[in-house]
Structures are given as C-alpha cells and as structure tokens.
C-alpha positions in Angstrom: 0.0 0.0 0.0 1.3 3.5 -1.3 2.1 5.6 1.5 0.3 8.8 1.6 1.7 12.0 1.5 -0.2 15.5 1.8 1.6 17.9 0.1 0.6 21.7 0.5 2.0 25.0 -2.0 1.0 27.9 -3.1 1.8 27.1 -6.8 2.2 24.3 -9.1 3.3 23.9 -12.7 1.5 23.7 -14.8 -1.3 25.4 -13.6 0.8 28.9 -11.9 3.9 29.2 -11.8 5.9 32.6 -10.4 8.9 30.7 -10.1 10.8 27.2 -9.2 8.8 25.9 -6.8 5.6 25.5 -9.2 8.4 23.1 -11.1 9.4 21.2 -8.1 6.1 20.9 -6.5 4.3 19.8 -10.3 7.2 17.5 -10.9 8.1 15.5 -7.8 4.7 13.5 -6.9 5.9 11.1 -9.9 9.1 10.8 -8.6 7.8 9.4 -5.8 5.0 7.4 -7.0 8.2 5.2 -8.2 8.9 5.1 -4.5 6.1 3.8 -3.5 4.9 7.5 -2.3 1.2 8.5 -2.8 1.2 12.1 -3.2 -1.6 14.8 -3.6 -0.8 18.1 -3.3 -3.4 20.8 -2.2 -3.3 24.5 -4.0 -5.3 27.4 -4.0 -8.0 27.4 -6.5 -6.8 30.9 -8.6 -8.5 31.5 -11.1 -5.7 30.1 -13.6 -6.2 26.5 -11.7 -9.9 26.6 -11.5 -10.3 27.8 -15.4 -7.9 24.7 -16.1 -9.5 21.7 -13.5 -12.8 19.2 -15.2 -14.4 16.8 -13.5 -14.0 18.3 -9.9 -16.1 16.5 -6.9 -16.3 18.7 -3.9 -15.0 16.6 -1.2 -15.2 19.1 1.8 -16.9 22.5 3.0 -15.7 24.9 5.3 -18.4 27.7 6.2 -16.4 29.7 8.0 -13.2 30.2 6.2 -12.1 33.4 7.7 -14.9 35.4 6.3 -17.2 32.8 4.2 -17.4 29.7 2.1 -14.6 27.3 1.0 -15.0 23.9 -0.9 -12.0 21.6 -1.7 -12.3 20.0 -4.8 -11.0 16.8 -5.6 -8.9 16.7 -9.3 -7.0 14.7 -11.2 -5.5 16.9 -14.0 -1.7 17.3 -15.5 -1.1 13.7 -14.5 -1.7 15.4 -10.5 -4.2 14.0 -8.1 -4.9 17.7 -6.6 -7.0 19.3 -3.9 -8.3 22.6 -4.9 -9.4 25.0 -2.3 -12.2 27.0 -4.0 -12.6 30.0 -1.9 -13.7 33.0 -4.1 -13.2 35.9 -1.3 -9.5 34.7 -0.9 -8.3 33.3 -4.4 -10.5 35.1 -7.5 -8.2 37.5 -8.9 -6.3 37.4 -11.4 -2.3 38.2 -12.2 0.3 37.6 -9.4 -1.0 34.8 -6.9 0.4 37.1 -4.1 0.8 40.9 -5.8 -2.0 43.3 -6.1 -2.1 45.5 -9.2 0.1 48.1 -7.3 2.7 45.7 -7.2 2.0 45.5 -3.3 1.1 42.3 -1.3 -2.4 41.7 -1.4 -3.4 43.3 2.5 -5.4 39.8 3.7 -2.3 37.6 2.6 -2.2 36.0 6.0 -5.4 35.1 5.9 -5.1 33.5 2.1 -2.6 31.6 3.2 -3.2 30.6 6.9 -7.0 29.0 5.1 -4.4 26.9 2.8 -2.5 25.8 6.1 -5.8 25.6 8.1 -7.5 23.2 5.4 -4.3 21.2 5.3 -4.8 20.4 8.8 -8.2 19.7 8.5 -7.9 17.1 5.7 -5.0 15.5 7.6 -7.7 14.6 10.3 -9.8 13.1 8.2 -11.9 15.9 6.8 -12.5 14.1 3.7 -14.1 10.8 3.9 -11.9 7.8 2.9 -8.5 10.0 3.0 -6.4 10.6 5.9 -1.9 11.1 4.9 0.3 9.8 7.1 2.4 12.9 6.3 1.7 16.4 5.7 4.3 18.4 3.8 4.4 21.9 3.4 6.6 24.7 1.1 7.7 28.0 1.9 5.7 30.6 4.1 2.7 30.3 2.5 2.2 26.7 4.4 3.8 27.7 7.5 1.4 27.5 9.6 0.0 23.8 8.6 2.4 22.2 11.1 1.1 24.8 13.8 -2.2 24.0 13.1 -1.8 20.6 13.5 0.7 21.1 16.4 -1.7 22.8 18.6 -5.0 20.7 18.1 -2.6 17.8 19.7 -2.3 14.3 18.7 -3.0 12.3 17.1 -2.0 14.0 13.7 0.6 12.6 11.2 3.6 13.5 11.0 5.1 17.3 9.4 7.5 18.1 6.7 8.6 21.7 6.3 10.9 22.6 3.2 12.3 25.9 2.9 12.3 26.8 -0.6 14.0 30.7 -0.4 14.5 31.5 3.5 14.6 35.6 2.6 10.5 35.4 2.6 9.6 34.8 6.1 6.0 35.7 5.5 5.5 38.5 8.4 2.5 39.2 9.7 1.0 41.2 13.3 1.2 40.0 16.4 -2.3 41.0 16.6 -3.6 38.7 14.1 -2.8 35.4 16.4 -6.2 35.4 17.5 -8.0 36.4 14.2 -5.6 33.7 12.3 -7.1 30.9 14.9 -3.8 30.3 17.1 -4.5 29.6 20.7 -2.1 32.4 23.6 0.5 30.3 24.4 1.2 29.9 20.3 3.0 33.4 20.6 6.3 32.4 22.3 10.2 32.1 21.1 9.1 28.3 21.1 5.8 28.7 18.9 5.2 31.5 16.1 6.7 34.6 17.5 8.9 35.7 15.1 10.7 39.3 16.3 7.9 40.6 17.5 5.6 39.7 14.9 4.2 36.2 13.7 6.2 34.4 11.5 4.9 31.8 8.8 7.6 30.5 8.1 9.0 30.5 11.8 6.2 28.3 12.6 6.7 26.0 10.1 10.5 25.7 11.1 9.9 25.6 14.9 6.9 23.4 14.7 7.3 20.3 12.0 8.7 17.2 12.8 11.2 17.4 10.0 13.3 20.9 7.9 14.7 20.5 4.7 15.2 22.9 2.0 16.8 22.2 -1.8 20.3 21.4 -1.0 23.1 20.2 0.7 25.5 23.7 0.5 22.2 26.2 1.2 21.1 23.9 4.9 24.5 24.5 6.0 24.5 28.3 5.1 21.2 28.8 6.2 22.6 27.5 9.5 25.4 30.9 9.5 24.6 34.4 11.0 25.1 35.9 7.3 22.7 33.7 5.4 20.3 32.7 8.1 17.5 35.7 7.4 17.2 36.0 11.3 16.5 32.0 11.5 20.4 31.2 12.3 19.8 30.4 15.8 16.5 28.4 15.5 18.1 26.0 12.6 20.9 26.0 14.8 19.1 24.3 17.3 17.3 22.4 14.9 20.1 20.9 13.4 19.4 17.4 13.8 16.3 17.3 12.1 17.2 19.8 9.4 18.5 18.3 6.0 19.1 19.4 2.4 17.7 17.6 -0.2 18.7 19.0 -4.0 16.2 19.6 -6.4 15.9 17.6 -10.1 14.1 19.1 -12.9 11.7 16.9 -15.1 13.4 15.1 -17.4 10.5 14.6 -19.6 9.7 18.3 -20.0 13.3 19.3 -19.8 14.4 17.0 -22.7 16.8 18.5 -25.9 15.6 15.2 -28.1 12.1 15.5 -27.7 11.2 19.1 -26.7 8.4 20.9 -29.1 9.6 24.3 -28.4 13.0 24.3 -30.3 13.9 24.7 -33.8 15.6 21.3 -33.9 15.6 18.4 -31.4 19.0 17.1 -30.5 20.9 15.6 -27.9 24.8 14.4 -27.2 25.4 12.7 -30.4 23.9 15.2 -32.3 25.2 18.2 -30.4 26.3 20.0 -33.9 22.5 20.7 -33.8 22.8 23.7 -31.1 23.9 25.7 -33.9 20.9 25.5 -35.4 19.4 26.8 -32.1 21.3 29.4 -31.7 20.4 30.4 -34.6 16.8 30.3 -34.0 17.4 32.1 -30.6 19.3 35.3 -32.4 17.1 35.5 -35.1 14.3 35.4 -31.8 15.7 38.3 -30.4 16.9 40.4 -32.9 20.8 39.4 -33.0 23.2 38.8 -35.8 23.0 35.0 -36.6 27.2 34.7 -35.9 28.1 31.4 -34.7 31.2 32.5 -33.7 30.2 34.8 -31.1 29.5 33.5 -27.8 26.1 33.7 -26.4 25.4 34.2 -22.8 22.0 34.0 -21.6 20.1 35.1 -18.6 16.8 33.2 -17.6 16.1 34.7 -14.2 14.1 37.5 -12.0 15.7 40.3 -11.9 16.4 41.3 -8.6 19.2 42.1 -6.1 19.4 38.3 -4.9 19.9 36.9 -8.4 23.2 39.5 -8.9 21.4 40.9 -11.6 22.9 44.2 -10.9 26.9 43.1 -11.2 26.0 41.5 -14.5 24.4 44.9 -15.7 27.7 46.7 -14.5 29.4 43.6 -16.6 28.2 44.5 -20.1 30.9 46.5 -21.4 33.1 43.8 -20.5 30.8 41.1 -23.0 31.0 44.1 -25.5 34.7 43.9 -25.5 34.7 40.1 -25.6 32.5 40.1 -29.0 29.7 38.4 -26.7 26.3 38.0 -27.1 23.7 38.3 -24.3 19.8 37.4 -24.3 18.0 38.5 -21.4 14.4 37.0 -20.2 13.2 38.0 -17.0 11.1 40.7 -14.3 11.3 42.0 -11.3 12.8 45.1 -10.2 11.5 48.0 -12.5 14.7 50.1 -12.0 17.0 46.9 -13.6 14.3 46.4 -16.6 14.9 49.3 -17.5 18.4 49.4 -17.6 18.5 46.3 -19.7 15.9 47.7 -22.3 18.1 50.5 -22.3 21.1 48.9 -22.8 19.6 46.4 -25.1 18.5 50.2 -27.3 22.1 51.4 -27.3 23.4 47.5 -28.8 20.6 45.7 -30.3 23.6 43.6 -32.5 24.8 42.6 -28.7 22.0 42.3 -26.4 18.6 41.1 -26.9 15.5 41.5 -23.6 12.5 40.3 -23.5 10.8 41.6 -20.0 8.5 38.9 -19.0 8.5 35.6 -18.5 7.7 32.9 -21.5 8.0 28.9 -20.6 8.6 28.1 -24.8 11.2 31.1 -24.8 12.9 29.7 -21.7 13.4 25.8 -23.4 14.5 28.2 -26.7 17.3 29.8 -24.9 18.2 27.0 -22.9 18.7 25.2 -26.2 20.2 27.8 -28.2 23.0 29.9 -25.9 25.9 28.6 -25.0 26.3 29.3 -21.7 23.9 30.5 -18.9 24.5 33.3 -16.3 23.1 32.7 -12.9 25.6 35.1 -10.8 23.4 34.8 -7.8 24.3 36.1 -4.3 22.6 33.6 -2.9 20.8 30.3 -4.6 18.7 27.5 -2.4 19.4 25.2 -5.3 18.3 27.2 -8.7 16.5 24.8 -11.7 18.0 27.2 -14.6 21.4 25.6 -14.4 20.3 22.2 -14.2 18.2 22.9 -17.3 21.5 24.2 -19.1 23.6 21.4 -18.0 21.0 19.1 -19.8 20.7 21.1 -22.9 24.4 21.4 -23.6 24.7 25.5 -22.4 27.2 25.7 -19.9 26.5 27.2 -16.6 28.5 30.1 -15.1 27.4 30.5 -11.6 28.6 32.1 -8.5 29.7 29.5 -5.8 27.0 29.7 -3.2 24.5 27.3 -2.3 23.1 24.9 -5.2 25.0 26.1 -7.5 28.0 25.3 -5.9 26.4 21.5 -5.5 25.4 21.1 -9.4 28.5 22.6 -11.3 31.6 21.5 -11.0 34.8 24.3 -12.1 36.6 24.3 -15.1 39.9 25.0 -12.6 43.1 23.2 -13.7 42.8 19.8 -12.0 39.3 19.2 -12.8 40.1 20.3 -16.4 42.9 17.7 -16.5 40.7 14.6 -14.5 38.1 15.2 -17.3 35.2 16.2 -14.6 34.2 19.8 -15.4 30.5 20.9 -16.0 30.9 24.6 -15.8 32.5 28.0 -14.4 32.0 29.2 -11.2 32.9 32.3 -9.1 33.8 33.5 -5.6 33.4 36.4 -4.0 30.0 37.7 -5.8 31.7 41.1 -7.3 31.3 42.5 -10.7 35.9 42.0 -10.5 35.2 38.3 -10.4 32.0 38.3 -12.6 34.4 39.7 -15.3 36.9 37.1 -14.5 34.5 34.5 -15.0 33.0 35.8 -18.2 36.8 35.7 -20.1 37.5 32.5 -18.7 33.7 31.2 -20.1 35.0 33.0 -23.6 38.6 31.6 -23.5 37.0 28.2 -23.0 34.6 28.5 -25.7 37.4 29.5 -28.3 38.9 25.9 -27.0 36.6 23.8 -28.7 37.3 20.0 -27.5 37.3 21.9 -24.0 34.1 23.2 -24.5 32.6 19.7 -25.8 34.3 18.3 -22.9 31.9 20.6 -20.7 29.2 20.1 -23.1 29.3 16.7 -23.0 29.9 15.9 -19.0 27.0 18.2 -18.4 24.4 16.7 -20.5 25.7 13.3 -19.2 24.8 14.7 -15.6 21.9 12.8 -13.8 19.5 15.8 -12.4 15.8 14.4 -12.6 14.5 14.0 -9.6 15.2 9.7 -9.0 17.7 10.5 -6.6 15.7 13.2 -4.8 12.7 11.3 -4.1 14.8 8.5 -2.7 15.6 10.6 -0.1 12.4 12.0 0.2 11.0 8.7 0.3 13.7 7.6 2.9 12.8 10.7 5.1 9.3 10.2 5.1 9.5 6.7 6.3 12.0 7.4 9.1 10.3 10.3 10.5 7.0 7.9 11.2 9.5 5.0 12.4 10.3 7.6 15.0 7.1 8.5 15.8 5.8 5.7 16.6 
C-alpha cells in the first residue's frame, strides 16, 4: 500500500507558476510514486487553476473560512491527483498569486494563506471521507502554519514536513492577528510563532514540523550561519538534527533537448552539432546577428538584487569587448528592466530583452545559448542551471548554495581529470563576474574543452530519481520515529 503523503504549496506547474517551486512541486509526486509514495498536493483554487480543473467532486466545506465559504475539490488533472481550495473571497483574482495590481502584497495575505494551512490540517484529520496522509508536507511561508495548526490541536496527527524553498520570505505578519488567524495564547512564544515581534509563517513552520529541509546540501548548511540565516540562524541551529538538504531535479520529460516541441531542432549528445541550429533560431528570436562565432550568454532569471542581476548589468561592457552576445528574459525590479531595455536600445547587435516571463522562450534559450549566467548572491538550489547542463549551455554560476552542488569548475585539475561541467565564481563582485566571463570566452574558443563541458554536463543525472529516494527515505524514518 502506497504511503500517503499531503503535500501543500502555493503554486504548481502547470497550472501557476511565479517561479521554481511550481516546477518542483508539479514534478516531484511522480518521482515518488516510483517510490512507493502517494502524493496529492493541495493548491489554492486561482482562477488560472480553476479555469484549467474538469471533473471536480467537492470533497469538503468549510463555512467559515475566515470570512465565508470554501470547498476543496477533488482533481485529477496534469497527471496530478490535486485538492483545490475553492474560496472566491481569498483566491478570484487574477495576475500575481500574491501581488495586487500596485505591485504590493495583497493586504489579507495571511489570511489566504493561513486557510491553505488551516484546510491542510483539516484534511489531515480526516476531513475528507476515505483519506487521511500519514504525512503532511508543506513549502515556503505560504504553508507555515500547517504544522502549527496541526501542532496545537494535539495528537494524534501525522507526521510534518517543512521545506524551505527561499529563506529571505519569512511571511511576516501582526502580532495582533494570532487570535484572528485561529492560534491559541500560548502559540505566541520564542518556542511557537513569535517571530521578532511579529508572527512568522515560516518561523512556525520551522519551529513546529517534525522534519526541515530545504533544496540542497551547501544552502542547509548556510542557512545554518549568522550571514545567510534571514534571522532563523539560531533556531536552525538548534534544529540541526532534524534539518536536512535535499537538491532539487528538474523533469526530465519536460526538460528534454531530443524531444522538446519548443526548439527549432531536437538534438541531444550525439547530435550536439545541432545547437547551432538553435542558436540560430534564438538570435534571429531576439533580434541578433546570426554569428556562430560569437559566444552567447543567456540570462533566464528574475531580476532582482538576490539573483546578482545588478553586477551583471555593471558587466556588459566587459561582453561588448569580448565580442559576446547576451539574451535577457526576465522581471522584477523596474529600476533593472529598464536598464537592460536600455542597454539592449544602445546595442541591439549585442544584447537582446524580453521583459516577462515565456516557458517556450525559456526551453529556446536553454537550447540555443551557450552558456547561462546565474551570478546569484545567494541560490537554495536554482532549476535554470540544471536545465542548461541538460541542454548542452554551460552554466556560469557564483559558488553559493546549489549552484556550488550542481556545477563543478573548469579550474586546472578538474580540467585535466576530465570532470568539469561549468564555471563558477567567488566572492560575488562585478571583478570576479568579469573574471569568470573571459574564462567562459577563453573556454569556448577551445573547442574539444568546450565539448568536454558540453558533453559531462548533458551526461549529468539531475531528474528528480535520486531526490525522491531521499524524500521517500525521510518520510519513512520520520513515522519509524514517531511511533
């Protein structure tokens, strides 16, 4: 018998998607189906999800769900088996699944989200008939409070999983909403949901479940430091023995160079002579001489402060002097738009921006640059570079968290054993950006080096088999223990 796993997120590919967790929440019930793992996942029901869902049975109602109605709906769509929480006064409207059209948070946030937790808990104790998981796990801030929940109504309840997808959102709300968001007194405490002076989402979830992990081995142990622990340092600290990092995968299926319907022409290691073709495509895409001999860097990213997008705008002259091509695709802060639509203006034969996001023109890029940017100051895992690895593009990436877990350096020795995947670089300045970007260009003027990288990348094993074994593994220890 499958064991039965309740997993709860605030997105899910394909359905919405604002970043990588829609990926790894859409993509890793199938993993562990293999593993013997039962997984259904419960979302909110935007209007994107509920537009997309047939056959729906409503399986539960809540009356009073912090203002009125909410239904779950029971789905199987995408290859998911999905609960949908159809609440109208919390989930109909359209655009950003957190952001109001002022770019703002939407003001009742904490109660959107705290009804996602709340119904969690309510379906892990039975709520709907024939259907009771003997683990609950939740993502990110937005399901923080689902181990709470269950925490405080006491046992039994099964048993909690909290994975920290990005620790920088904490999900912060007032002190004064404990009462409103259905917490009992004593919840507000150094040891409960208190989080400096306000409640914390994501503090409950990562004082309160039986289990932490977040997306990879390097990012649990920085999370763990003063400088990368967002204020949460001293709690993972003391959480250390049940805090583990687990890497992400991508989907092989959908991520797949010999099969994908979005590029010009389907290829994969024997055929790599093929990516020419693509990069073709790409340039032609976005308005830049079709030159084969010009290296093409490409950016797939938001653009904010935490993805370095900033040092790489300060970089540009440096690509212009190296006869480089860039492709931008992206959004975030207006400020660094902008300056890339700007700069893309002043050297359309150089650099090409799309603002926006666009999932065929991601798999396009992927396929057709040769090498992918991700200079992030700090990275929980990051899907982009796993993607390039797998289509052949070769990943420059700063040496912090995932990134320094997936791509191995193209220093010397690594060179000469044959093992390299990509470039990275340490300390996070525009200096070593620069440094990286000539050794990427030196590299790529080497061309059985560059095939060497090529090749060792796309022969790297990044779905998510591995993942879910530990998954799996974790699961099944944390309800030995229990017990």
């Amino acid at each position: 018998m499958p064991l039965p796993v309740l997993a709860v997120a605030s997105e899910i590919f394909p359905f919405v998607k604002t970043g990588g967790l829609a990926d790894v929440i859409g993509a890793l019930p199938g993993a562990l189906a293999r593993e013997d793992i039962s997984v259904r996942t419960l979302i909110p029901g935007y209007p994107a999800v509920i537009e997309a869902i047939e056959d729906a049975r409503t399986v539960h109602r809540d009356d009073d769900l912090f203002g009125d109605t909410g239904f779950v709906l029971a789905v199987h769509a995408a290859g998911l088996d999905l609960f949908v929480l159809d609440a109208p006064h919390l989930y109909a409207r359209h655009g950003n699944p957190y952001l109001g059209p002022d770019g703002g948070e939407w003001p009742d946030n904490a109660f959107r989200f705290a009804a996602l937790s709340r119904v969690a808990a309510d379906i892990a104790r039975g709520a709907v008939e024939g259907y009771r998981p003997a683990v609950v796990h939740a993502h990110d801030w937005q399901t923080g409070l689902a181990p709470a929940y269950l925490h405080y109504r006491g046992e039994p309840r099964p048993g909690t999983v909290m994975t920290v997808h990005n620790l920088a959102f904490a999900g912060k709300v007032s002190a004064d909403l404990l009462g409103p968001l259905g917490l009992p007194p004593n919840a507000y405490g150094i040891d409960g949901v208190e989080f400096y002076g306000s409640i914390g989402l994501l503090k409950a979830g990562l004082q309160l479940a039986d289990r932490i992990t977040t997306v990879s081995p390097s990012y649990a142990a920085e999370i763990r430091t003063d400088a990368a622990g967002m204020g949460f340092a001293g709690l993972l600290r003391a959480r250390a023995d049940v805090l583990s990092g687990i890497l992400n995968g991508i989907d092989t299926e959908i991520w797949n160079p010999a099969t994908d319907p979005h590029i010009a022409v389907p290829f994969d290691l024997t055929t790599l002579s093929k990516r020419a073709t693509n990069k073709a495509a790409l340039q032609a895409r976005m308005g830049l001489p079709q030159d084969n001999s010009a290296p093409l860097f490409g950016v797939i990213s938001r653009l904010t402060w935490q993805k370095g997008i900033d040092i790489l705008l300060d970089c540009l002259p440096v690509l212009r002097a190296l006869d480089a091509q860039l492709v931008l695709v992206g959004a975030g802060d207006p400020a660094l738009e902008a300056a890339f639509q700007t700069a893309a203006d002043e050297a359309p034969d150089r650099i090409g921006c799309f603002i926006g996001y666009d999932e065929a023109l991601a798999h396009i890029l992927q396929a057709g640059c040769d090498a992918i940017l991700v200079p992030s100051r700090f990275e929980p895992c990051g899907l982009t570079q796993l993607c390039a690895l797998r289509y052949g593009a070769v990943p420059v990436v700063a040496r912090v968290g995932g990134l320094e877990d997936t791509v191995i350096d193209a220093n010397p020795a690594a060179l000469t054993a044959g093992s390299v995947t990509g470039i990275q670089f340490s300390p996070i300045t525009t200096g070593m950006l620069e440094v990286a970007l000539r050794r990427t260009v030196a590299l790529y003027r080497d061309s059985a080096a560059w095939r060497t990288l090529q090749a060792n990348g796309m022969a790297s094993d990044f779905s998510w088999r591995g993942p879910a074994r530990q998954y799996a593994a974790l699961y099944r220890d944390l309800l030995a223990r229990r017990t």
